[in-house]
KEKOL-38765 format. One line per 4 residues: number of its first residue (from 1); their letters; for each residue x, y, z of N, C-alpha, C, O, CB. Coordinates in nm, 2 decimals. Glycine has a CB too. Example, Ala and Ser with C-alpha at 12.3 -4.5 7.8 and 13.67 -1.06 7.14 Angstrom:
<nodes>
1> AS> 1.32/-0.57/0.78/1.23/-0.45/0.78/1.32/-0.33/0.78/1.42/-0.33/0.85/1.13/-0.45/0.90; 1.28/-0.22/0.71/1.37/-0.11/0.71/1.29/0.00/0.79/1.34/0.11/0.80/1.41/-0.06/0.57
</nodes>
This chain:
<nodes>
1> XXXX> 16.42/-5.62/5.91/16.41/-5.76/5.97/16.26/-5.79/5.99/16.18/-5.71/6.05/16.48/-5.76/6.11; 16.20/-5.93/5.92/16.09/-5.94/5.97/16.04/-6.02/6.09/16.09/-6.12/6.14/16.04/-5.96/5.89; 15.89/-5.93/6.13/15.89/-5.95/6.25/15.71/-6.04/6.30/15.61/-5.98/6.33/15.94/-5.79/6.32; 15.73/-6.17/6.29/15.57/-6.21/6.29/15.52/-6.21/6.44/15.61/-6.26/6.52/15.54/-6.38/6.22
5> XXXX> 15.39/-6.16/6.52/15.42/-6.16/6.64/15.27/-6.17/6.66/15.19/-6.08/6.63/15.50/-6.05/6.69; 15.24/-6.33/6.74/15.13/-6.38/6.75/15.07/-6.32/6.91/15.12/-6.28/7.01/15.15/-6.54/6.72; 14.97/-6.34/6.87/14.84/-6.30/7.01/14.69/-6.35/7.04/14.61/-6.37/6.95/14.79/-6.15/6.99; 14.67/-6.37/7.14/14.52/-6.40/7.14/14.50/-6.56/7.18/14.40/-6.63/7.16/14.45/-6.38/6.98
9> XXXX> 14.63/-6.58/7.23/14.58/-6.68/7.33/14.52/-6.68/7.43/14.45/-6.58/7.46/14.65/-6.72/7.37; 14.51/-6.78/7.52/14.47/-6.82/7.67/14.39/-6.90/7.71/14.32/-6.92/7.61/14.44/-6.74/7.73; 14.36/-6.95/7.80/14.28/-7.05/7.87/14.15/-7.06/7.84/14.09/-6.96/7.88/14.28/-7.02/7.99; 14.05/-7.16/7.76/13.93/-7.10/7.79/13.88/-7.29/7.78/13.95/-7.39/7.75/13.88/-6.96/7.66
13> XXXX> 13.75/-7.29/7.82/13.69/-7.44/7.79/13.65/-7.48/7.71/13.62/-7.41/7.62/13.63/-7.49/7.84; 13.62/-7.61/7.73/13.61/-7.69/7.58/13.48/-7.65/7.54/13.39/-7.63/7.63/13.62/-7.88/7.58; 13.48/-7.63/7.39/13.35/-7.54/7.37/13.33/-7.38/7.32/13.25/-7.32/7.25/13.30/-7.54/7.50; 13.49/-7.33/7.41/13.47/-7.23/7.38/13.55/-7.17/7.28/13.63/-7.26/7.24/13.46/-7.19/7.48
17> XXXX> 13.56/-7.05/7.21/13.60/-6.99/7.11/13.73/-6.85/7.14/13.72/-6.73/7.20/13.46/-6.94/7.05; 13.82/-6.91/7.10/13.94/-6.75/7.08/13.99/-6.72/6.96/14.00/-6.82/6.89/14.10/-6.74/7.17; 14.03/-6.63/6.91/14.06/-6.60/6.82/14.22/-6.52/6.83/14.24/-6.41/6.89/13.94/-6.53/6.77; 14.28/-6.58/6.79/14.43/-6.52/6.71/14.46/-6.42/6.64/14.41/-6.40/6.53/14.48/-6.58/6.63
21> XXXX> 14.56/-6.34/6.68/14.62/-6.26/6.57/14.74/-6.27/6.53/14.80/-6.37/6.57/14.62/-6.14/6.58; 14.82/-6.18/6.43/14.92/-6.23/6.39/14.97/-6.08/6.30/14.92/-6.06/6.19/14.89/-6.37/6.33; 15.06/-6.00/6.36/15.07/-5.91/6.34/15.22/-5.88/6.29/15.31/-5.87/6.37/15.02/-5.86/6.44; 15.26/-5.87/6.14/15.37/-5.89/6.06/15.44/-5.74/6.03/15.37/-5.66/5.97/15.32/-5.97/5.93
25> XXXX> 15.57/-5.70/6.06/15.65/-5.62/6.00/15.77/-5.66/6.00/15.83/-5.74/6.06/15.64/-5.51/6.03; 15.79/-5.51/5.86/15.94/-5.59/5.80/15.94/-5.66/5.63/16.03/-5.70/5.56/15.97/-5.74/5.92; 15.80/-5.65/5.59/15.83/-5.74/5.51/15.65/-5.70/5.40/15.54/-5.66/5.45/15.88/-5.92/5.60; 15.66/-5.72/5.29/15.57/-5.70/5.22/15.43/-5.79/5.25/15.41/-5.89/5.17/15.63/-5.71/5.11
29> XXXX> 15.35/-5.77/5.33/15.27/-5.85/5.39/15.17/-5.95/5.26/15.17/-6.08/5.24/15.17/-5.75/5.48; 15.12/-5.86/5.20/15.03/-5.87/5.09/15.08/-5.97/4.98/15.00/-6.02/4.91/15.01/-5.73/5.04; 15.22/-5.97/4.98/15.25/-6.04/4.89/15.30/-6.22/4.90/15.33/-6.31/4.82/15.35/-5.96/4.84; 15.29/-6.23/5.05/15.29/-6.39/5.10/15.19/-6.45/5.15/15.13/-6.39/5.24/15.39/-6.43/5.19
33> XXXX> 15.16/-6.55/5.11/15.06/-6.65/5.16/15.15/-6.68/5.32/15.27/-6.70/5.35/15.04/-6.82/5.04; 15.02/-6.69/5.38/15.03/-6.70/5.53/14.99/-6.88/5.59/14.95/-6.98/5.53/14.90/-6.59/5.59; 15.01/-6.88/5.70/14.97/-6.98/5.76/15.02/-6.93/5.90/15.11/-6.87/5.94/15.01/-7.12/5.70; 14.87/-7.04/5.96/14.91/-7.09/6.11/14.94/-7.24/6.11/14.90/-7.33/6.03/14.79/-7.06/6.22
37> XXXX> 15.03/-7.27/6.25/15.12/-7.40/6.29/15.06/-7.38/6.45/15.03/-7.28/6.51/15.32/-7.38/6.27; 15.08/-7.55/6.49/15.05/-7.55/6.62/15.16/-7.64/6.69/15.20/-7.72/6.60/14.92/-7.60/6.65; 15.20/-7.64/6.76/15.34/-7.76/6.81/15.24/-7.78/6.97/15.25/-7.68/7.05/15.58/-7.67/6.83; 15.17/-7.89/7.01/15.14/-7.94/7.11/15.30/-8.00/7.20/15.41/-8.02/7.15/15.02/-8.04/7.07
41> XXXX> 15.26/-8.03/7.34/15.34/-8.08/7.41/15.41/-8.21/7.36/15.32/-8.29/7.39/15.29/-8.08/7.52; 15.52/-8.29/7.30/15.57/-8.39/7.29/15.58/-8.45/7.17/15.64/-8.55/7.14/15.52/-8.43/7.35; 15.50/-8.34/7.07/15.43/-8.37/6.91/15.53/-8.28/6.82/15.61/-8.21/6.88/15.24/-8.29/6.89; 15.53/-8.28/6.71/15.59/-8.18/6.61/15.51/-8.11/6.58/15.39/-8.14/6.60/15.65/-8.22/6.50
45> XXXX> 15.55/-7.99/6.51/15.47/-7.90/6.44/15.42/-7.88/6.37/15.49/-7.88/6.27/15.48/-7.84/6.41; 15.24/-7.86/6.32/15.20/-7.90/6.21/15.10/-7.79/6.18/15.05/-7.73/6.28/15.16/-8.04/6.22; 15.06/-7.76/6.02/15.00/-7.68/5.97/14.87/-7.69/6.03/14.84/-7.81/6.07/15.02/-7.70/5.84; 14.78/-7.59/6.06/14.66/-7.62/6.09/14.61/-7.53/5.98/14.50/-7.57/5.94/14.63/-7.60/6.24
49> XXXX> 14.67/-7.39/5.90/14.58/-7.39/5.82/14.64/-7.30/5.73/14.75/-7.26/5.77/14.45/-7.36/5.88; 14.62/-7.26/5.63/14.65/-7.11/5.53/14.61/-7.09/5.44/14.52/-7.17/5.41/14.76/-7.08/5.47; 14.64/-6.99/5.38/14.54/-6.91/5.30/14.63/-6.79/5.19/14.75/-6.75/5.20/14.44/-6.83/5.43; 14.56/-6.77/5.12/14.67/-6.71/5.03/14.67/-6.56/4.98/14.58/-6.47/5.01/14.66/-6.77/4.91
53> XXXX> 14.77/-6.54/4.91/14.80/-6.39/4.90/14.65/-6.26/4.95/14.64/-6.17/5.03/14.86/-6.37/4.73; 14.57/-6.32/4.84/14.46/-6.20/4.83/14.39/-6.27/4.94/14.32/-6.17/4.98/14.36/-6.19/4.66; 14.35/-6.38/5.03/14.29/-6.44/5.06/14.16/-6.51/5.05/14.07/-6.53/5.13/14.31/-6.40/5.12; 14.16/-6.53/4.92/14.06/-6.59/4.83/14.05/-6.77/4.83/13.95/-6.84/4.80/14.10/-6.53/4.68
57> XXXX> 14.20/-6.80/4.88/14.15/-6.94/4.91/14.24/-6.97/5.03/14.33/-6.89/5.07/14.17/-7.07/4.78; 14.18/-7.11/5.08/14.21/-7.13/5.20/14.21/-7.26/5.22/14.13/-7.32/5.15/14.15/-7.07/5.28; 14.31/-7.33/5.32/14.28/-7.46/5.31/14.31/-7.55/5.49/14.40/-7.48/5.55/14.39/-7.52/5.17; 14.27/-7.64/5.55/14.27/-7.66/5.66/14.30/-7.81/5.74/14.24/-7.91/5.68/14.17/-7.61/5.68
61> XXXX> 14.36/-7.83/5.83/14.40/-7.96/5.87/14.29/-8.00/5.90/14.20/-7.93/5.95/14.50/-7.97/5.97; 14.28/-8.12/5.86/14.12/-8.19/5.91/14.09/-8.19/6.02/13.98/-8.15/6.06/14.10/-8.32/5.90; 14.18/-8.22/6.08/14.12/-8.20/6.28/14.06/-8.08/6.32/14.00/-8.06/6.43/14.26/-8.20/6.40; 14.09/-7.96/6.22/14.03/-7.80/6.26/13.91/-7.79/6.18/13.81/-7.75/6.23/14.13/-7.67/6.22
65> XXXX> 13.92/-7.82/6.06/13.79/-7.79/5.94/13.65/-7.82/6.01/13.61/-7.90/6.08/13.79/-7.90/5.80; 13.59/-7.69/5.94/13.48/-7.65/5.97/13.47/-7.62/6.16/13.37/-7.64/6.23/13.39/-7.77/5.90; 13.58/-7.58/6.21/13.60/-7.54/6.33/13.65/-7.39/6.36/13.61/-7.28/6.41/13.69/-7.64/6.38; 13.79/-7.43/6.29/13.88/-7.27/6.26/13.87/-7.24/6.10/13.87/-7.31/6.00/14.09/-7.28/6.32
69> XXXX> 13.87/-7.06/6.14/13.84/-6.99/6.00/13.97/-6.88/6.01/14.00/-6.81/6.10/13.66/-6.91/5.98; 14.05/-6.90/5.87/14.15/-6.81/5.84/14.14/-6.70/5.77/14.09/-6.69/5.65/14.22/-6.87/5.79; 14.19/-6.60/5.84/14.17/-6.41/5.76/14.25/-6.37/5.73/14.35/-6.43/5.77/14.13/-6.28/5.82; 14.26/-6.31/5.70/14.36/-6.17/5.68/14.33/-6.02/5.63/14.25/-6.00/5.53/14.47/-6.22/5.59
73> XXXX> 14.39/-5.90/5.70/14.33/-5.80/5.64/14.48/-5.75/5.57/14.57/-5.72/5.65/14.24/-5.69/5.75; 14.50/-5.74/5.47/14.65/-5.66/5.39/14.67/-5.56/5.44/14.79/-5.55/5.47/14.64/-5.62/5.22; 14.59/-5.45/5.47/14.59/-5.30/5.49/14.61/-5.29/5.68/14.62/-5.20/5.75/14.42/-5.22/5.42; 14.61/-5.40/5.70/14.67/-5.40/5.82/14.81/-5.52/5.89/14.86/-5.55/6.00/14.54/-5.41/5.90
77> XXXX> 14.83/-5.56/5.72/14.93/-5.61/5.81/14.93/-5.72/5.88/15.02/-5.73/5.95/14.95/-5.55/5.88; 14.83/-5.81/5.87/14.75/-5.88/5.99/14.66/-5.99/5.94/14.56/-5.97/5.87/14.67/-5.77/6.08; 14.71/-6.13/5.98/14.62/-6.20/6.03/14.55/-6.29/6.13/14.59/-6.31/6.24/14.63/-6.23/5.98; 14.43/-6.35/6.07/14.39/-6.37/6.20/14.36/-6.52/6.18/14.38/-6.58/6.07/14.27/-6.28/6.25
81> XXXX> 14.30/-6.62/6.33/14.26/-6.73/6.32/14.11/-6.76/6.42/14.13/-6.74/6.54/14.38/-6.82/6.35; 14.03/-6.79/6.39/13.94/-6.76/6.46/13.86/-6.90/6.50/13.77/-6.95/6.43/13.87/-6.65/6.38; 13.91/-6.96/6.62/13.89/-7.08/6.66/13.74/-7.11/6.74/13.74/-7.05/6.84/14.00/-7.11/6.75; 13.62/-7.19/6.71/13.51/-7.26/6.78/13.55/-7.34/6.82/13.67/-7.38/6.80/13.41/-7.29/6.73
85> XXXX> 13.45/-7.41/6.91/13.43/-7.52/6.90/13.57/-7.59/6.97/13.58/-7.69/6.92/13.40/-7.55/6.76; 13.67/-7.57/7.07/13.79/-7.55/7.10/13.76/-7.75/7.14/13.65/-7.78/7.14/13.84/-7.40/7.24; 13.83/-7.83/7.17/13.84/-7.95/7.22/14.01/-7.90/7.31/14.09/-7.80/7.30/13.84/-8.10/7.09; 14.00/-8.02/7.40/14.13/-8.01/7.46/14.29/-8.03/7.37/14.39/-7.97/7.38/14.12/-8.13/7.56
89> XXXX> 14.25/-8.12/7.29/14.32/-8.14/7.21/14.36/-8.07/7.08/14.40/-8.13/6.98/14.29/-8.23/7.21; 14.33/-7.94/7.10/14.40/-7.80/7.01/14.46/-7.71/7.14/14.48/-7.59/7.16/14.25/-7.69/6.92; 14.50/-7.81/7.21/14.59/-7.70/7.36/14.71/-7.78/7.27/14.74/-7.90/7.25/14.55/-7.76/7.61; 14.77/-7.66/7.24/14.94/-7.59/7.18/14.97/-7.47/7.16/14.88/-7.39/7.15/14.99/-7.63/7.05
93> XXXX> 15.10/-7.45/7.15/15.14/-7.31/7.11/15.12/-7.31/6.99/15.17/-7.40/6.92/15.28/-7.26/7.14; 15.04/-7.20/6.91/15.03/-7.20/6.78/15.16/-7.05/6.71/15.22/-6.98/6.78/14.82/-7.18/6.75; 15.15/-7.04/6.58/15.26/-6.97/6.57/15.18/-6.94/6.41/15.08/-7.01/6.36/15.42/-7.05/6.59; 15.26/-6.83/6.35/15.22/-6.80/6.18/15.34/-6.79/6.16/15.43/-6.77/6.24/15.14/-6.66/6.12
97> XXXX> 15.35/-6.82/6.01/15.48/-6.79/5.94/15.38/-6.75/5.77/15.26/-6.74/5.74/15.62/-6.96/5.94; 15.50/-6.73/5.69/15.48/-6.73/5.56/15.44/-6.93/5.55/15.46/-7.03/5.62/15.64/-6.65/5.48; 15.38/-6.92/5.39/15.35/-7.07/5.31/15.32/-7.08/5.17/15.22/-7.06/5.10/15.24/-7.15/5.36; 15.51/-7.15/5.15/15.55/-7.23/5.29/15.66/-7.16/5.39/15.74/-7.11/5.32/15.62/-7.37/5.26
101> XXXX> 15.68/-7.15/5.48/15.75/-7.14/5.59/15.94/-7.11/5.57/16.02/-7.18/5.51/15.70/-7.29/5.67; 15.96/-7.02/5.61/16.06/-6.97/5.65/16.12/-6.99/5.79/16.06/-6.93/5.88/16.04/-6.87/5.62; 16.25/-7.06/5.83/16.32/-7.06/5.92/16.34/-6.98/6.04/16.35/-7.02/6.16/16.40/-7.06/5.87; 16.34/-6.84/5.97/16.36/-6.74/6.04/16.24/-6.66/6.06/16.26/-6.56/6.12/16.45/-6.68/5.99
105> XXXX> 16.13/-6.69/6.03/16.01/-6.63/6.10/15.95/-6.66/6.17/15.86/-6.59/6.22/15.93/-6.59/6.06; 15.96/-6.79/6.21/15.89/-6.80/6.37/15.96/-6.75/6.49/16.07/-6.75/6.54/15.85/-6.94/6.42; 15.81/-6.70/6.54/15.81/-6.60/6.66/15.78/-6.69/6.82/15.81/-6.81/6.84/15.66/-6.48/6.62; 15.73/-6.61/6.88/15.75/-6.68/6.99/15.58/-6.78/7.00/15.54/-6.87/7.08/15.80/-6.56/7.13
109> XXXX> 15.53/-6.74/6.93/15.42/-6.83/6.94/15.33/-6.77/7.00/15.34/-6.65/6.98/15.45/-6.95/7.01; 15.21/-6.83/7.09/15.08/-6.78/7.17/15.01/-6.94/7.20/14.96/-7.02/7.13/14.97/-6.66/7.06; 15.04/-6.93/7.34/14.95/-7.02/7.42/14.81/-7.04/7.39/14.73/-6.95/7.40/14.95/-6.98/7.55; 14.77/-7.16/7.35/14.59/-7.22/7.36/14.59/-7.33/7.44/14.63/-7.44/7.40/14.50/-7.29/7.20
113> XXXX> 14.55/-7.30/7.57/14.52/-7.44/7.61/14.40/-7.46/7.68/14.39/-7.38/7.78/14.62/-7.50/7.69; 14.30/-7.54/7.66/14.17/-7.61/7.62/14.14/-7.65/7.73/14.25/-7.67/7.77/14.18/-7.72/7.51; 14.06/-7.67/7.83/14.04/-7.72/8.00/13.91/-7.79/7.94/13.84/-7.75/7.84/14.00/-7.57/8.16; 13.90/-7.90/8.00/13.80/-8.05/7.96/13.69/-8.01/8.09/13.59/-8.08/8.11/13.91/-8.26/7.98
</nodes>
């Protein structure tokens, strides 16, 4: 069963920087392109960024570019999202899945919310 299970939320201010993880079993890591999703309060869910198998390319919602940078290490299983520059308005639960996206792998998410 796979199991995507995000981390590295919490509170911080505008300005400031957290970084995400995203820690995958169950399933051949190395061989799917990843992404992160964010679903703010009232909004739908939307790509903020991904990146691919080897993680050689990468691509990003405008509202994040040149803000958040997408990783991944294969040998661990694991990726990451590594947010500057935070505005209020990147306060959502963000989430990873495979990309594109599978039904059944989102996890419970990880809280960012942004204080002005």
């Amino acid at each position: 069963q796979v199991q995507l299970v995000e981390s590295g939320g919490g509170l911080v201010q505008a300005g400031g920087s957290l970084r995400l993880s995203c820690a995958a079993s169950g399933m051949i890591f190395s061989i799917n392109a990843m992404s992160w999703y964010r679903q703010a309060p009232g909004k739908q869910r939307e790509l903020v960024a991904a990146i691919t198998r080897d993680g050689t390319d990468t691509n990003y919602a405008v509202a994040v570019k040149g803000r958040f940078t997408i990783s991944r290490e294969n040998a661990k299983n694991t990726m990451y999202l590594q947010m500057n520059s935070l505005k209020p308005e990147d306060t959502a639960v963000y989430y990873c899945n495979t990309y594109p996206t599978r039904w059944d792998y989102w996890g419970q998410g990880t809280q960012v919310t942004v204080s002005s």
